[in-house]
C-alpha positions as CSV (number, residue, x, y, z in Angstrom):
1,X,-19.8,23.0,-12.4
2,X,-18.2,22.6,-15.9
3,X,-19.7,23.8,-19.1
4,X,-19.2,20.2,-20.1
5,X,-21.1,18.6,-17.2
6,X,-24.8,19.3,-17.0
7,X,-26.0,18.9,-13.8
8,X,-28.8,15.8,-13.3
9,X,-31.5,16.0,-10.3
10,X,-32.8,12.6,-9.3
11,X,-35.4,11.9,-6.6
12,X,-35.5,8.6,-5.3
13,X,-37.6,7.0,-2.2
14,X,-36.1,4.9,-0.1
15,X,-37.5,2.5,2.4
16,X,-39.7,5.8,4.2
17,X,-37.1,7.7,3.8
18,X,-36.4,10.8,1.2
19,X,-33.0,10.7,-0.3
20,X,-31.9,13.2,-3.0
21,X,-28.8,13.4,-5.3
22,X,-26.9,16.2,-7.7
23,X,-25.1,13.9,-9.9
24,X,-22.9,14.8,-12.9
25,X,-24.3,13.7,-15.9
26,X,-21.8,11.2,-17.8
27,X,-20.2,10.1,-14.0
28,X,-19.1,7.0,-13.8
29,X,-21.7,5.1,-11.5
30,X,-20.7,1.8,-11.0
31,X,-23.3,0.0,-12.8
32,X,-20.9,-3.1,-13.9
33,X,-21.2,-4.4,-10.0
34,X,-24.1,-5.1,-8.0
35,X,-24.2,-1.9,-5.4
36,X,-23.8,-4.0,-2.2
37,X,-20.2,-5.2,-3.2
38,X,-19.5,-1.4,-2.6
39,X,-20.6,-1.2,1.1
40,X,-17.9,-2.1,3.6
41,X,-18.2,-4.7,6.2
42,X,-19.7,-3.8,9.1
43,X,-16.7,-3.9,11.2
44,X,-14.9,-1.9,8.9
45,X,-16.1,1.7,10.0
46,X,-16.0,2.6,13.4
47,X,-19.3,3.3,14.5
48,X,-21.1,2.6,11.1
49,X,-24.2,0.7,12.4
50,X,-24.4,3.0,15.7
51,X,-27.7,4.6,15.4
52,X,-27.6,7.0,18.7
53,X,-23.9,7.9,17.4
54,X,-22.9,11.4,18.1
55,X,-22.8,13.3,15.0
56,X,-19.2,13.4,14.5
57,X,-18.9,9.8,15.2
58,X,-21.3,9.8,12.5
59,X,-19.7,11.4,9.8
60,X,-16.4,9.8,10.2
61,X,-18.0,6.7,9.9
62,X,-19.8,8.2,6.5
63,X,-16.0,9.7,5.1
64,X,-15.1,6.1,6.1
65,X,-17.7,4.4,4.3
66,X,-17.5,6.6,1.2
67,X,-13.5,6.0,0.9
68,X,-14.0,2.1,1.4
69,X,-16.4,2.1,-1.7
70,X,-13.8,4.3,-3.7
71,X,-11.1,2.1,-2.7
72,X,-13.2,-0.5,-4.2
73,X,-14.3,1.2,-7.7
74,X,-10.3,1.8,-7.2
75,X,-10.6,5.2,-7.1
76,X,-8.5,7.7,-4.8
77,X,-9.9,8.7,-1.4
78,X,-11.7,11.5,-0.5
79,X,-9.7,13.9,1.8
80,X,-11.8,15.7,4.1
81,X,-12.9,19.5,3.7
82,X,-13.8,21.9,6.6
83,X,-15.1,24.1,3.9
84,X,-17.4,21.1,2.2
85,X,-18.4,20.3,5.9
86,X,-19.6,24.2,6.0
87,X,-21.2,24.3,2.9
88,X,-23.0,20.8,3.8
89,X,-23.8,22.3,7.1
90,X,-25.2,25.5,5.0
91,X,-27.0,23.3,2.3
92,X,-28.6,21.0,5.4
93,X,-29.7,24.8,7.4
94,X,-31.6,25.7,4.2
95,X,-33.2,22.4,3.4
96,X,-34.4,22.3,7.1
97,X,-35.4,26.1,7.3
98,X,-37.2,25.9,4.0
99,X,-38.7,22.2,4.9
100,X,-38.4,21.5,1.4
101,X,-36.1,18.2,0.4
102,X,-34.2,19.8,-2.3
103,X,-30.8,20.7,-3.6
104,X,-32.1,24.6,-4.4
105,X,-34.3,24.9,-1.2
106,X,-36.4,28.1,-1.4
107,X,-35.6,28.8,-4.6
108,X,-31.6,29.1,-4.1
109,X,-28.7,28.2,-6.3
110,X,-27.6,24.8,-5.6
111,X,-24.3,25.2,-5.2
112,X,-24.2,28.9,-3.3
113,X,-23.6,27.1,0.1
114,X,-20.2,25.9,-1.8
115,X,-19.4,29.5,-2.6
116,X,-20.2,31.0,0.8
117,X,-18.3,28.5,2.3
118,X,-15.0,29.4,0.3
119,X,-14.2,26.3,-1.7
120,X,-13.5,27.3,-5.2
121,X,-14.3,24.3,-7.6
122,X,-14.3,22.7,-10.9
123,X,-16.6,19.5,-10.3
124,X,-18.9,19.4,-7.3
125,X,-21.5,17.0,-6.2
126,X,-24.0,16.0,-3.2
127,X,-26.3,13.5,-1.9
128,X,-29.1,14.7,0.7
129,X,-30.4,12.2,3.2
130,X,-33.9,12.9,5.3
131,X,-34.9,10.8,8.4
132,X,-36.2,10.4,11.7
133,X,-33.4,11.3,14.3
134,X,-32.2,8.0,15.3
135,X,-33.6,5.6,12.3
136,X,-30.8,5.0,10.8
137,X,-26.7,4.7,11.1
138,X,-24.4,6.0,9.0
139,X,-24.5,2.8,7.6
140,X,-27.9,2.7,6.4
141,X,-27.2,6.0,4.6
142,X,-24.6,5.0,2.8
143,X,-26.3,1.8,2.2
144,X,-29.3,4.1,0.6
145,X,-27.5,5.9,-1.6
146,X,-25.3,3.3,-3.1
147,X,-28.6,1.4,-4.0
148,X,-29.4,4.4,-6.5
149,X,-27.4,4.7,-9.4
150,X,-27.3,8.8,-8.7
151,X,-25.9,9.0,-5.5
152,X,-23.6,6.0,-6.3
153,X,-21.9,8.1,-9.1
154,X,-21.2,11.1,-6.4
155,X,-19.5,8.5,-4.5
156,X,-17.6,6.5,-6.8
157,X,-17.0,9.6,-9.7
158,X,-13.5,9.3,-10.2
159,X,-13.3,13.6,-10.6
160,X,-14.0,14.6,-7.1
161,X,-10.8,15.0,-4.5
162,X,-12.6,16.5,-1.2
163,X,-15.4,15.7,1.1
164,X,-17.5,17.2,3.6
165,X,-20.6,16.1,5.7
166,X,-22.7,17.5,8.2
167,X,-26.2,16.9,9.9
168,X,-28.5,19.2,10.8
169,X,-31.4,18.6,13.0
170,X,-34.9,19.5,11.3
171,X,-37.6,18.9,14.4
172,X,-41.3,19.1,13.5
173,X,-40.6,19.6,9.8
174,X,-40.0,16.4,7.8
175,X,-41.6,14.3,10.5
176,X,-43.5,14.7,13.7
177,X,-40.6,14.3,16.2
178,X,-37.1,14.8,15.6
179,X,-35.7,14.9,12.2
180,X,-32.1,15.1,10.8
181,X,-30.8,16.5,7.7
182,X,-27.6,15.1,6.1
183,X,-25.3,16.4,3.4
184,X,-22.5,14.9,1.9
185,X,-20.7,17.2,-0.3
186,X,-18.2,15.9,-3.2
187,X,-16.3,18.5,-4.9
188,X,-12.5,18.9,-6.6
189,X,-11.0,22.3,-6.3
190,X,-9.5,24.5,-9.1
């Protein structure tokens, strides 16, 4: 994170689900347009309101969705990152092993999964999602966290280049069945 940017920690409930954002203070978050003219048609996403979709089905459809709301805001697309995938992946393992919905689970650095994972940055970013396995498509996700202003301004912040997002299951922790964990990572590299 730059000097410049102080980092901003919004919680937000969202229909009985938990979603949480890091958000750059200052980032542009689309506030001029209602946040529904950001989410792309259904059939515009392959697999988007697939609710069983396997999980990389899933996150293509999330990269999908977040590019189509950037192309919107007219902002560049977000090429995908196998190192922001880790560090999601990484961010998603700690948030599920310490059963705590946060972006410093246990007590970590927030952005240490970004380090580990090798991606060297000047601006990074992420949005956590928390839900019973199967409740909602990657759709609905998106759909949640462009109706807050926080996780809208990952998505739409005209600073970030990459992306990466990854689910990890979280059984017995967050809910009494099967839970997921997912992490979409924003970052632009040095």
């Amino acid at each position: 994170m730059t000097a410049a940017a102080p980092v901003r920690f919004c919680v937000a409930a969202c229909i009985g689900l938990a979603v949480v954002t890091l958000a750059l203070a200052g980032a542009a978050d689309g506030a001029g347009k209602a946040w529904s003219s950001y989410l792309a048609p259904v059939a515009a996403c392959e697999g988007s309101t697939q609710r069983a979709a396997s999980p990389r089905l899933q996150r293509r459809a999330i990269t999908c969705l977040v590019n189509w709301a950037r192309a919107r805001s007219r902002q560049g697309r977000l090429s995908p990152s196998h190192s922001l995938q880790r560090a999601a992946a990484l961010k998603g393992l700690g948030v599920a092993s310490c059963g705590e919905i946060s972006h410093a689970p246990c007590g970590s650095d927030a952005t240490d999964p970004v380090r580990r994972s090798g991606y060297a940055y000047t601006r990074f970013g992420e949005n956590l999602y928390v839900g019973a396995l199967g409740a909602a498509s990657a759709r609905e996700i998106v759909s949640a966290w462009l109706q807050s202003p926080g996780h809208r301004a990952n998505i739409l912040h005209p600073g970030f280049r990459d992306f990466g997002a990854a689910l990890v299951r979280a059984d017995g922790i967050f809910y009494e069945g099967a839970a997921v964990v997912w992490i979409a990572a924003f970052a632009s590299p040095r």
